[in-house]
Backbone as JSON Lines, residues from 0, in Angstrom:
{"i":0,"aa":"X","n":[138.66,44.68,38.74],"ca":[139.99,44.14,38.96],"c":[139.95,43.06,40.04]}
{"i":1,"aa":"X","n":[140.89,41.93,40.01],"ca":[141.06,40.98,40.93],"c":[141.62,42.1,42.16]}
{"i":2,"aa":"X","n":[141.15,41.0,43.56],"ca":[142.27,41.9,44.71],"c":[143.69,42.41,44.49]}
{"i":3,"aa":"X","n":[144.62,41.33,43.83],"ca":[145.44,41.84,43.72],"c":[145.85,43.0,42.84]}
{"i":4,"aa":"X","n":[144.75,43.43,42.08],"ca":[145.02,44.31,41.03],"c":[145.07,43.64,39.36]}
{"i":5,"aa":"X","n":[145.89,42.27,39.85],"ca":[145.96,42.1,38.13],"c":[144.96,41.57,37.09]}
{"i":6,"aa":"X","n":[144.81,41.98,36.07],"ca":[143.52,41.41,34.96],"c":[141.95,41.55,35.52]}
{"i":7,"aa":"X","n":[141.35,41.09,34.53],"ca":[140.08,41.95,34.61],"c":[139.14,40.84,36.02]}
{"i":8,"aa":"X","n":[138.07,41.26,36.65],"ca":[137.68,40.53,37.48],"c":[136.97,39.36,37.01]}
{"i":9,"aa":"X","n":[136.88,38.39,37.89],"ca":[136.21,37.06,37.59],"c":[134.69,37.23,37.05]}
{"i":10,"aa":"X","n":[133.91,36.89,36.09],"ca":[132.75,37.07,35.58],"c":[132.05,35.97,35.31]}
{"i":11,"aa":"X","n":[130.65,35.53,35.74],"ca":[129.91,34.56,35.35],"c":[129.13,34.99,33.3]}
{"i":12,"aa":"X","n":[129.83,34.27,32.89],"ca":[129.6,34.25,31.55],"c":[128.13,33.25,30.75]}
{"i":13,"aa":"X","n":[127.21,33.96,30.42],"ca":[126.2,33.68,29.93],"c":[126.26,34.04,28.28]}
{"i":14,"aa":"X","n":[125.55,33.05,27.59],"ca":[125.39,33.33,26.39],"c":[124.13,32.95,25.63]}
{"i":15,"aa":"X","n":[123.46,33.16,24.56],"ca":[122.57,33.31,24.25],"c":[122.07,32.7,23.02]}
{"i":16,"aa":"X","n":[121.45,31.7,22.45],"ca":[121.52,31.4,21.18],"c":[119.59,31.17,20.98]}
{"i":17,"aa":"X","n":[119.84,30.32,20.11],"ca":[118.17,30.26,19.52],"c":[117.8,28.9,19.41]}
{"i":18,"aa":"X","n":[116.88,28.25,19.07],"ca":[116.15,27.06,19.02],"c":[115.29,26.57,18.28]}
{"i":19,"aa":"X","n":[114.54,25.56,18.0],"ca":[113.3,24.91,17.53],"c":[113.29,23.89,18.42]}
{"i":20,"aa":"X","n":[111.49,23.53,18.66],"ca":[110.91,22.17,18.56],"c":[110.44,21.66,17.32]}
{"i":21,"aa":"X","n":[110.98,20.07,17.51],"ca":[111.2,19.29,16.5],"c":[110.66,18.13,16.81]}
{"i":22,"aa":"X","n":[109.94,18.36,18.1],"ca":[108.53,16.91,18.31],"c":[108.14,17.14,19.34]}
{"i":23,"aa":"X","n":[106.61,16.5,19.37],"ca":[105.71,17.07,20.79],"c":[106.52,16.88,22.07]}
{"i":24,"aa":"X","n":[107.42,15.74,22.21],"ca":[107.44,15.36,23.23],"c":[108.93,16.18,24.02]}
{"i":25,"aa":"X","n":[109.32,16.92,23.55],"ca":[109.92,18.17,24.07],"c":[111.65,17.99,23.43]}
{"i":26,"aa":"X","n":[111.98,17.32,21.6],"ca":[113.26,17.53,21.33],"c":[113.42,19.01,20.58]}
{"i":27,"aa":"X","n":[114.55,19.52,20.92],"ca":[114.57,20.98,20.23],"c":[115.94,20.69,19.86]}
{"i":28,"aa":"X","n":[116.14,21.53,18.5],"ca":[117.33,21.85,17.89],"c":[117.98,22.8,17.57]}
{"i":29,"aa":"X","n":[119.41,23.29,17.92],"ca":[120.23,23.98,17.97],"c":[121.32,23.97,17.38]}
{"i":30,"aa":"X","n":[122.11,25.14,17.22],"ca":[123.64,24.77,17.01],"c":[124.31,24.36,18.21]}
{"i":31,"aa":"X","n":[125.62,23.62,17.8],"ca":[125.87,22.53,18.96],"c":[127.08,23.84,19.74]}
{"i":32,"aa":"X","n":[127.8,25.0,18.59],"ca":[128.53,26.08,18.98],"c":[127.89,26.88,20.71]}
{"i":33,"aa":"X","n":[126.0,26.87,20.23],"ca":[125.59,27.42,21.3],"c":[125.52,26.84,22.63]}
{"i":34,"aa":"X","n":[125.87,25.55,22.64],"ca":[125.69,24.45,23.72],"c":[126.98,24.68,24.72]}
{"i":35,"aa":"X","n":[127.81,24.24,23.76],"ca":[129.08,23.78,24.54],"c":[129.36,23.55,26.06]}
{"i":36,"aa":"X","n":[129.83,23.3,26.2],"ca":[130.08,23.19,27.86],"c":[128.98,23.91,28.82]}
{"i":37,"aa":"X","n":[127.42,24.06,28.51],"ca":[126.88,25.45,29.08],"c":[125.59,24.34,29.68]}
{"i":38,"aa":"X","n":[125.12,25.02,30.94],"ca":[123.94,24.64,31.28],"c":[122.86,25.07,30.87]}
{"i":39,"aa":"X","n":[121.32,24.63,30.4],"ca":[121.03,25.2,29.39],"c":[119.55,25.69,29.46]}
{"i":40,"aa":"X","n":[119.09,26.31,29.62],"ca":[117.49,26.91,30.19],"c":[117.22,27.51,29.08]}
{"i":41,"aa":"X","n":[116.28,26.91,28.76],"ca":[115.23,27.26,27.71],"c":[114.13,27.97,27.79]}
{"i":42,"aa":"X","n":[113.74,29.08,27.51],"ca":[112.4,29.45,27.14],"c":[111.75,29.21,25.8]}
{"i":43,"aa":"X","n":[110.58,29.13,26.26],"ca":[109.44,29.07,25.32],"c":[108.8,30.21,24.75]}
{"i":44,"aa":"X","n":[108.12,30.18,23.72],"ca":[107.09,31.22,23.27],"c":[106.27,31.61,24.14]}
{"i":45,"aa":"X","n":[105.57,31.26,25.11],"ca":[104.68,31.31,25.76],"c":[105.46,31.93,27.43]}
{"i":46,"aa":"X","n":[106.42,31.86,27.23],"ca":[107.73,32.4,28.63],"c":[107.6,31.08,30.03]}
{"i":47,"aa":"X","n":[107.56,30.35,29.0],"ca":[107.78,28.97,30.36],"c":[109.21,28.82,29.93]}
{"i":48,"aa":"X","n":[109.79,28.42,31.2],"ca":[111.13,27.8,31.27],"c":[111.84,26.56,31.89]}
{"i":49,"aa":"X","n":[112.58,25.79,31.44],"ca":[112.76,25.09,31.56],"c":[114.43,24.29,31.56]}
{"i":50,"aa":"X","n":[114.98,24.0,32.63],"ca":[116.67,23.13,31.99],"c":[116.6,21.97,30.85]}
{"i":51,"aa":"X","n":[117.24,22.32,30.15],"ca":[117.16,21.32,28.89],"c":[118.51,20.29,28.95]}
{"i":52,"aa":"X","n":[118.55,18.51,28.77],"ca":[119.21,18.15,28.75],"c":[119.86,18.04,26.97]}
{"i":53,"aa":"X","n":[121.07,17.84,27.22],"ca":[121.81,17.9,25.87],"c":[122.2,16.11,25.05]}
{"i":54,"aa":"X","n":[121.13,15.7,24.52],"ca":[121.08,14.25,24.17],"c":[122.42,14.12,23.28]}
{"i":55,"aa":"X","n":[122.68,15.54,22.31],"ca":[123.76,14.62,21.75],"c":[124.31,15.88,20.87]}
{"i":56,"aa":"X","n":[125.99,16.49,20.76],"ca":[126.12,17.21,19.64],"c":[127.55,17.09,18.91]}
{"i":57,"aa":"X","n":[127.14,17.46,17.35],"ca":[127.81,17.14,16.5],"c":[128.58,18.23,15.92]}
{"i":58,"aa":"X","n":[129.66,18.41,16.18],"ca":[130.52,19.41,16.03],"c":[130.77,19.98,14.4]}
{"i":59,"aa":"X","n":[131.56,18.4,13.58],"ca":[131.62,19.2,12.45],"c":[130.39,19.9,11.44]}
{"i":60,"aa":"X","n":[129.19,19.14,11.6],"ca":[128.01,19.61,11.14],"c":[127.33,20.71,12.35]}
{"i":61,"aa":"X","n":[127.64,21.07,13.45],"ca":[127.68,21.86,14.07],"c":[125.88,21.82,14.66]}
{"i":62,"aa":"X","n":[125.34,20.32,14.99],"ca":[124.12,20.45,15.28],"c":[124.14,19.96,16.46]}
{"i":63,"aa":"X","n":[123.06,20.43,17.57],"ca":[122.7,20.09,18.64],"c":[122.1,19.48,19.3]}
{"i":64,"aa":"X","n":[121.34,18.57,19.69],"ca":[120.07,18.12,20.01],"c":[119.82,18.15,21.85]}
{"i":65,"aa":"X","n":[118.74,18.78,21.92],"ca":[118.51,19.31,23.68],"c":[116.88,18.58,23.7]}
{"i":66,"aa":"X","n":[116.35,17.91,24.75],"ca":[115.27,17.21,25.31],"c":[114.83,18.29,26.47]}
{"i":67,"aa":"X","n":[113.74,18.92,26.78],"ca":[113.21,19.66,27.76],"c":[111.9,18.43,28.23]}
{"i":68,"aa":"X","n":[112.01,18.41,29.11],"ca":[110.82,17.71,29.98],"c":[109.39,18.42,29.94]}
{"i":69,"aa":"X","n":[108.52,17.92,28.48],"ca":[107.26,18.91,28.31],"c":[106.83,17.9,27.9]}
{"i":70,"aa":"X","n":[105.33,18.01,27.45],"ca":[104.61,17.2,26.49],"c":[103.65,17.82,25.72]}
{"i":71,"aa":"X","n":[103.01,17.85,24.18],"ca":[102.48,18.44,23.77],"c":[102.29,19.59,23.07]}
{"i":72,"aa":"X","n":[103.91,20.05,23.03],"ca":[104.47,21.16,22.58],"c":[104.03,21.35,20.99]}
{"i":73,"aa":"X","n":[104.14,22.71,20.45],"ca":[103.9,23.46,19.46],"c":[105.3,22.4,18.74]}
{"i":74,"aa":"X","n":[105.28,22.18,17.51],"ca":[106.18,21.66,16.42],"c":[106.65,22.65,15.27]}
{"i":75,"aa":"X","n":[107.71,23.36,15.37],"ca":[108.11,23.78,14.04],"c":[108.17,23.12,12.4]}
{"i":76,"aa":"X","n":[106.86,23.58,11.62],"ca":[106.9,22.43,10.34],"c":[108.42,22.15,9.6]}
{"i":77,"aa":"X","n":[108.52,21.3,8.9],"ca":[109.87,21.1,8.64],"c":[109.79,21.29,6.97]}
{"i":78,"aa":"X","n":[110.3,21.78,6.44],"ca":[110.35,21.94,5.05],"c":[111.58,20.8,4.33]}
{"i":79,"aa":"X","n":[111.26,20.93,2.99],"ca":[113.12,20.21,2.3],"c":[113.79,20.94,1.86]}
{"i":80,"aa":"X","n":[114.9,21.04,2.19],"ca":[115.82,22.01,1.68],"c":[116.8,21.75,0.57]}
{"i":81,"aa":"X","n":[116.29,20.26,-0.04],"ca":[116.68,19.79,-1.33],"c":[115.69,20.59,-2.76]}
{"i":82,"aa":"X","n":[114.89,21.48,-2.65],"ca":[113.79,22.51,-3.13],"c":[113.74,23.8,-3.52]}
{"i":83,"aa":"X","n":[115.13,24.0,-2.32],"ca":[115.1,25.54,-2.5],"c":[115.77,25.38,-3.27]}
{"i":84,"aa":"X","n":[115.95,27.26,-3.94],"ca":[116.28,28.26,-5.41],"c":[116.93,28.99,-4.57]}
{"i":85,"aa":"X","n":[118.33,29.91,-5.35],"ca":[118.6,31.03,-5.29],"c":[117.37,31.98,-5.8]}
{"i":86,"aa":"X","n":[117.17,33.06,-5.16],"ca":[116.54,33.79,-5.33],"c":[115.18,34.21,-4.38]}
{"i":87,"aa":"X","n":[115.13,32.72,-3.93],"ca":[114.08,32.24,-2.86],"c":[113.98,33.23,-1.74]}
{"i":88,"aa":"X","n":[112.95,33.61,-1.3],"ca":[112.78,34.65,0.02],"c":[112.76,33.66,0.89]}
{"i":89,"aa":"X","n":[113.68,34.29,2.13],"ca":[113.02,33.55,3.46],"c":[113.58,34.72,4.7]}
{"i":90,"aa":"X","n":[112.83,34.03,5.71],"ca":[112.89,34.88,6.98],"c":[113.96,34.1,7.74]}
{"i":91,"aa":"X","n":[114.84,34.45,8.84],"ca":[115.5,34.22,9.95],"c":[114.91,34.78,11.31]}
{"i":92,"aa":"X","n":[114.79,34.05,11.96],"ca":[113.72,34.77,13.52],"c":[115.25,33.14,14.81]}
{"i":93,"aa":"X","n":[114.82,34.83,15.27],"ca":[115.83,34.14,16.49],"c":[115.77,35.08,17.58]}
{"i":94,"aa":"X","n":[116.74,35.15,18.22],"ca":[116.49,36.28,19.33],"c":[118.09,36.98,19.57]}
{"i":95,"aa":"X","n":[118.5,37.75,18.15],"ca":[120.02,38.7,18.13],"c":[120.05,39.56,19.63]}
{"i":96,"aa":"X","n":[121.09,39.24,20.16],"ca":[121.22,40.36,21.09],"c":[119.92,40.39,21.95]}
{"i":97,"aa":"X","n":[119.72,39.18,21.98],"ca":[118.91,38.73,23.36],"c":[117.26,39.62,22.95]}
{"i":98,"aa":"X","n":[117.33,39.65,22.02],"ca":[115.72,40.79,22.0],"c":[115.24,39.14,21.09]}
{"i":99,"aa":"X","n":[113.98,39.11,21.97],"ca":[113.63,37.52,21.61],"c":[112.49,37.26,20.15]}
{"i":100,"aa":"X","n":[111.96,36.85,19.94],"ca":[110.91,36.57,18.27],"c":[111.72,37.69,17.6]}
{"i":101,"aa":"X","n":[112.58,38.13,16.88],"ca":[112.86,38.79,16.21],"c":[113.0,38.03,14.61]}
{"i":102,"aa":"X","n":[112.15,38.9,13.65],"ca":[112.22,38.02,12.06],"c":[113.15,39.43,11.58]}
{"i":103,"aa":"X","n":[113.86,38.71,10.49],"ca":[114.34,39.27,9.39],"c":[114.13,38.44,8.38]}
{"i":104,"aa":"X","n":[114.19,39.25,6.9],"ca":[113.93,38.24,5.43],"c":[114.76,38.34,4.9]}
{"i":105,"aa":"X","n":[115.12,38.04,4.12],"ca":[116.23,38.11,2.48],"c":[115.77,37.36,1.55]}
{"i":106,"aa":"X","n":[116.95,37.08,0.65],"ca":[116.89,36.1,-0.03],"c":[117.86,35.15,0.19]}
{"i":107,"aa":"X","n":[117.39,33.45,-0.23],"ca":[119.15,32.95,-0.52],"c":[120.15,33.16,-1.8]}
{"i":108,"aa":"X","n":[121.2,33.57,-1.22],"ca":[122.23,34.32,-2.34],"c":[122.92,32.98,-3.21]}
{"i":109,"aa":"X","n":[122.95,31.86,-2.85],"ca":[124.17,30.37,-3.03],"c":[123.39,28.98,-2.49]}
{"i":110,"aa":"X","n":[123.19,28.16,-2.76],"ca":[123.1,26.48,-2.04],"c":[124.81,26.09,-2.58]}
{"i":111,"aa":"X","n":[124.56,24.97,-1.45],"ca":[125.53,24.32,-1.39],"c":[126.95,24.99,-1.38]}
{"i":112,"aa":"X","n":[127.16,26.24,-0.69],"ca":[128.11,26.84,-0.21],"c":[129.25,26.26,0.13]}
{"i":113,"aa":"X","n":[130.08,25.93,-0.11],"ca":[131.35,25.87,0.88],"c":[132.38,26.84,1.68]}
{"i":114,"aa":"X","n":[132.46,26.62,2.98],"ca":[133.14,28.02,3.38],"c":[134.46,27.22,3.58]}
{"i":115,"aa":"X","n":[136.01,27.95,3.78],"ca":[136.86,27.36,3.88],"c":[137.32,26.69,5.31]}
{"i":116,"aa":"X","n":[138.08,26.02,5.15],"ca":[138.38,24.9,6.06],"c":[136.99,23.82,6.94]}
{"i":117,"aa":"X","n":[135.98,24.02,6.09],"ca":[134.59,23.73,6.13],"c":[134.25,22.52,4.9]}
{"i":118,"aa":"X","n":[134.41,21.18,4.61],"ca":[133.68,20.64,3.67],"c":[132.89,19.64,3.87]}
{"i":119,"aa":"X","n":[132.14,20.14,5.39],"ca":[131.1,19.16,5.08],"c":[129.68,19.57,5.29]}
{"i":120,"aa":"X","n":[129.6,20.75,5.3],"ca":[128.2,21.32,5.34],"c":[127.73,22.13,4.25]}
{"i":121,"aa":"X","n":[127.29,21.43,3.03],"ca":[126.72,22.64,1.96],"c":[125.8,23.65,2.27]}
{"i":122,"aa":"X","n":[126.27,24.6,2.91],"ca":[125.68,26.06,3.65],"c":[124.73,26.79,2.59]}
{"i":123,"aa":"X","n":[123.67,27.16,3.08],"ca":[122.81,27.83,2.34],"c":[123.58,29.32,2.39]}
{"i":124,"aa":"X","n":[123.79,30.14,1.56],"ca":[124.12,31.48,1.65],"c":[122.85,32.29,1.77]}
{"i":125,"aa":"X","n":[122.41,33.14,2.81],"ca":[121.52,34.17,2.72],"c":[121.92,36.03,2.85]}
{"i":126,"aa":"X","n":[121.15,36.57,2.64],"ca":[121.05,37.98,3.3],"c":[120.22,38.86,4.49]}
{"i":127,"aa":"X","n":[120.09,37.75,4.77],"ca":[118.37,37.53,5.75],"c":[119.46,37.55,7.38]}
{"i":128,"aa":"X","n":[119.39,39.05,7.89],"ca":[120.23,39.59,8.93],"c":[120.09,38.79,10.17]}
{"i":129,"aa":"X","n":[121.94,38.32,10.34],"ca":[121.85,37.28,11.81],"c":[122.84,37.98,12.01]}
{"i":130,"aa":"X","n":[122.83,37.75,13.64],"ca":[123.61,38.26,14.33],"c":[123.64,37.4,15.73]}
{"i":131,"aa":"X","n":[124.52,38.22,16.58],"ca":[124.86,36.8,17.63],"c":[123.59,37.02,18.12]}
{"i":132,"aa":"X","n":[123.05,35.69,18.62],"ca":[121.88,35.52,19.41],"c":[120.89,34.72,18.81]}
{"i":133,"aa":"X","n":[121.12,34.83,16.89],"ca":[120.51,34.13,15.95],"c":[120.63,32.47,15.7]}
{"i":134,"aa":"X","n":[121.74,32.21,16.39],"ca":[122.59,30.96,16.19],"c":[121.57,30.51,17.0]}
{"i":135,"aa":"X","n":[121.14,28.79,15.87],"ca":[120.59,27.92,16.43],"c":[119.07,28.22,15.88]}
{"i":136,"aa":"X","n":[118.88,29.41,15.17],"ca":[117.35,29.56,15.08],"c":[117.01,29.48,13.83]}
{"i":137,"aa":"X","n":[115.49,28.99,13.08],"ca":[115.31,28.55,11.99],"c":[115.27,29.4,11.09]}
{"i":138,"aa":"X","n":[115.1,29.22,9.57],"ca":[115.39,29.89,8.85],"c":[114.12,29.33,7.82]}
{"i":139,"aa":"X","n":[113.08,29.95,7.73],"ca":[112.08,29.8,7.11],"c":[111.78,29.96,5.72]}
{"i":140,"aa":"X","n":[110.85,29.07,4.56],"ca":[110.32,29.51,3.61],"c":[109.5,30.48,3.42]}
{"i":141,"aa":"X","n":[108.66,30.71,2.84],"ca":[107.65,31.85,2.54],"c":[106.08,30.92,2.52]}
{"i":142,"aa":"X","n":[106.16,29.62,2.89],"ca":[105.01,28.65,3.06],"c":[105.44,28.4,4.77]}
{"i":143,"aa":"X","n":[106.18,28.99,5.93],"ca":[106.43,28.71,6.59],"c":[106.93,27.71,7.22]}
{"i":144,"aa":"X","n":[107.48,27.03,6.52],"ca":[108.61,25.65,6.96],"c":[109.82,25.67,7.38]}
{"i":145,"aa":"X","n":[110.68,25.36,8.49],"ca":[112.31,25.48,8.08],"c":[113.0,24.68,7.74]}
{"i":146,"aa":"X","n":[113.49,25.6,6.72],"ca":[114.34,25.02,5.65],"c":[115.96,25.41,5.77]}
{"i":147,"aa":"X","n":[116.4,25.56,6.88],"ca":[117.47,25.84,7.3],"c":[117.39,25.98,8.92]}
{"i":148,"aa":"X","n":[119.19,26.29,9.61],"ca":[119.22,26.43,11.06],"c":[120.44,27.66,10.79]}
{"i":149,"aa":"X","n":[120.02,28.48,11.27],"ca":[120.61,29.8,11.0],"c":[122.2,29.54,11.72]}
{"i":150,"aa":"X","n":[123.57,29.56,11.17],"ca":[124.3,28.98,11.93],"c":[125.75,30.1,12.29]}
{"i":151,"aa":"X","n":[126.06,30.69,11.45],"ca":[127.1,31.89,11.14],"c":[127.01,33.17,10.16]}
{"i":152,"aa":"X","n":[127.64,34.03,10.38],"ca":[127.54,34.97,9.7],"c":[129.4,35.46,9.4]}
{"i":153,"aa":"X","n":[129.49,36.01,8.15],"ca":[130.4,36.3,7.55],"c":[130.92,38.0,7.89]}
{"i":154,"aa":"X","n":[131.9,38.29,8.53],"ca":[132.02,39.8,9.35],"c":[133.09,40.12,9.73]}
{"i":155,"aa":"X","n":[133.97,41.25,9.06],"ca":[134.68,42.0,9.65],"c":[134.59,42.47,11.09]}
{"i":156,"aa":"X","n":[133.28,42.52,11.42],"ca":[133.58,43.16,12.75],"c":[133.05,42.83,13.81]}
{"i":157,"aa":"X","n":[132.54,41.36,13.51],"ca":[131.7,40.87,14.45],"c":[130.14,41.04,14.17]}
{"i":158,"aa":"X","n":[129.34,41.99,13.62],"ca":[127.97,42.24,12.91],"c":[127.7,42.03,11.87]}
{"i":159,"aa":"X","n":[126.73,41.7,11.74],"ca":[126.11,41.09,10.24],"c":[126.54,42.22,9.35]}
{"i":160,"aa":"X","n":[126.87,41.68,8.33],"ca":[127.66,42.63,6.99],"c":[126.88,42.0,5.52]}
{"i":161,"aa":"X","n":[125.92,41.19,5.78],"ca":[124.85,41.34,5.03],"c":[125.26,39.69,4.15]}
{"i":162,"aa":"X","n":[126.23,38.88,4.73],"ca":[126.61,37.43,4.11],"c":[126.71,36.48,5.73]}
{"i":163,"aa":"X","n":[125.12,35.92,5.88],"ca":[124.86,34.59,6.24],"c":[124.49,33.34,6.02]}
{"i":164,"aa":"X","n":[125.01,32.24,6.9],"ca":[124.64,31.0,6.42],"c":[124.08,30.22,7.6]}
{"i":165,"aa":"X","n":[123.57,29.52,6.91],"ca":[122.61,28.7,7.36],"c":[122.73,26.55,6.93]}
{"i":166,"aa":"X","n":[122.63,25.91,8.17],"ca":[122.64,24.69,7.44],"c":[121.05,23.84,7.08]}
{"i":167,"aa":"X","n":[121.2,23.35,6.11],"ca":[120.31,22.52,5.46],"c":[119.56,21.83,6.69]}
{"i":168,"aa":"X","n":[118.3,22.03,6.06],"ca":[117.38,21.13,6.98],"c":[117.27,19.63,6.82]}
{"i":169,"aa":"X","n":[117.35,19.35,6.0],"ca":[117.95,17.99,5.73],"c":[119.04,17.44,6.09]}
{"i":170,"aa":"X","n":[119.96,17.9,5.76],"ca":[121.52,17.78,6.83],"c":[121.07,17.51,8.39]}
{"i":171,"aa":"X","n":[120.63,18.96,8.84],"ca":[119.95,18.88,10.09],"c":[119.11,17.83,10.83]}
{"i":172,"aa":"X","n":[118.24,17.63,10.2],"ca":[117.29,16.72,11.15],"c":[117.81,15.05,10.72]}
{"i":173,"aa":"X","n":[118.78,14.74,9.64],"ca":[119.46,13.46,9.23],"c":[120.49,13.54,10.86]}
{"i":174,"aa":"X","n":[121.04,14.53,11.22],"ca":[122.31,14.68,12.57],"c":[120.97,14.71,13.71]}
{"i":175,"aa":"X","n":[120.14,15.25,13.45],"ca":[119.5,14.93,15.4],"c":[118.65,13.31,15.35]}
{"i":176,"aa":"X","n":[118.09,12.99,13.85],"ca":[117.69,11.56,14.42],"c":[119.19,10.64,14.75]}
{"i":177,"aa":"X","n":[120.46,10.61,14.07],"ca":[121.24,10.44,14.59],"c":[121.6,10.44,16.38]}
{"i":178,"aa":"X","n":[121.69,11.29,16.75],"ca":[121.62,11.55,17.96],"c":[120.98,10.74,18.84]}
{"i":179,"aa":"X","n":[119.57,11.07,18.07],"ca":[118.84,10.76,18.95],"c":[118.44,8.98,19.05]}
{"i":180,"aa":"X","n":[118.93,8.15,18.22],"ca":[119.24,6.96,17.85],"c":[120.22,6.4,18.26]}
{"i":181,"aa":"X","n":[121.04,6.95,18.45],"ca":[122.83,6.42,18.55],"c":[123.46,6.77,19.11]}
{"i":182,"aa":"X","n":[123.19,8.33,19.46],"ca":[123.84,8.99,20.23],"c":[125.33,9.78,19.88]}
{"i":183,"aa":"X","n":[125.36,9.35,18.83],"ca":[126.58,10.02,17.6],"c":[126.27,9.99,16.28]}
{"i":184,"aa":"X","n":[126.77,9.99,15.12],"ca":[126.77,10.47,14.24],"c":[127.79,10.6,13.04]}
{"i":185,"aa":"X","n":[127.3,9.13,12.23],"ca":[128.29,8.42,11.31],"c":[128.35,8.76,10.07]}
């Protein structure tokens, strides 16, 4: 409680999302939801850390683009996501609920999804379990490429209920060279 009693006490609010590198020289990509107004420390696979600056993000496509001061970094391969099938297996690895490398698989259930009040991201539909913490993290083939950025999940109650989506990797990396070119996104 505040001194005076009323409403709940003041709290430093942290939140948690997921990532890729997307070139040696230290750009990583995110959802731009996980960014927002937030200062932004990154870890690595390897548990180095680092403040990441935020070059540029795009709200209605909901992508991020963050620069960490590294060189030489590991590259997530990039797949096309003009390729995939319903039916297609893939994994989601992110870090739900803060527990970090975590994979799940499914399948994709839909391409080119539309969710409502949503028409500009043809959303991959999966079953491949996200949950908060997943946002921002890739969404892999079965040749190991990502072919998606794991972005929302569909839920009564806040937990995965077994309908997620994911945006196109193509979509995706068309919004961070954006960014990273222009600095917006036409």
């Amino acid at each position: 409680q505040t001194p005076e009693g009323q409403g709940p006490p003041a709290q430093l609010l942290q939140s948690m999302g997921s990532g890729f590198i997307i070139s040696k020289d230290g750009y990583v990509i995110t959802n731009a939801h996980v960014v927002q107004g937030q200062k932004l420390r990154v870890t690595l696979s390897d548990r180095r850390q680092m403040m990441a600056k935020v070059v540029g993000e795009d709200l209605p496509s909901d992508i991020a683009l963050l620069k960490i001061d590294a060189t030489d970094l590991p590259v997530a391969p990039i797949g096309d996501s003009e390729t995939l099938e319903v039916g297609q297996w893939v994994m989601a690895i992110g870090a739900p609920f803060g527990l970090q490398h975590t994979a799940t698989q499914g399948i994709i259930s839909a391409l080119g999804r539309s969710l409502p009040g949503d028409a500009y991201i043809p959303f991959i539909q999966t079953d491949a379990a996200v949950n908060p913490g997943n946002s921002g993290g890739p969404l892999f083939n079965l040749e190991g490429q990502v072919i998606g950025i794991n972005s929302m999940i569909y839920s009564g109650t806040g937990g995965y209920m077994g309908v997620s989506f994911a945006i196109p990797i193509n979509v995706a990396m068309d919004v961070a060279e954006q960014l990273r070119t222009k600095g917006k996104v036409s």
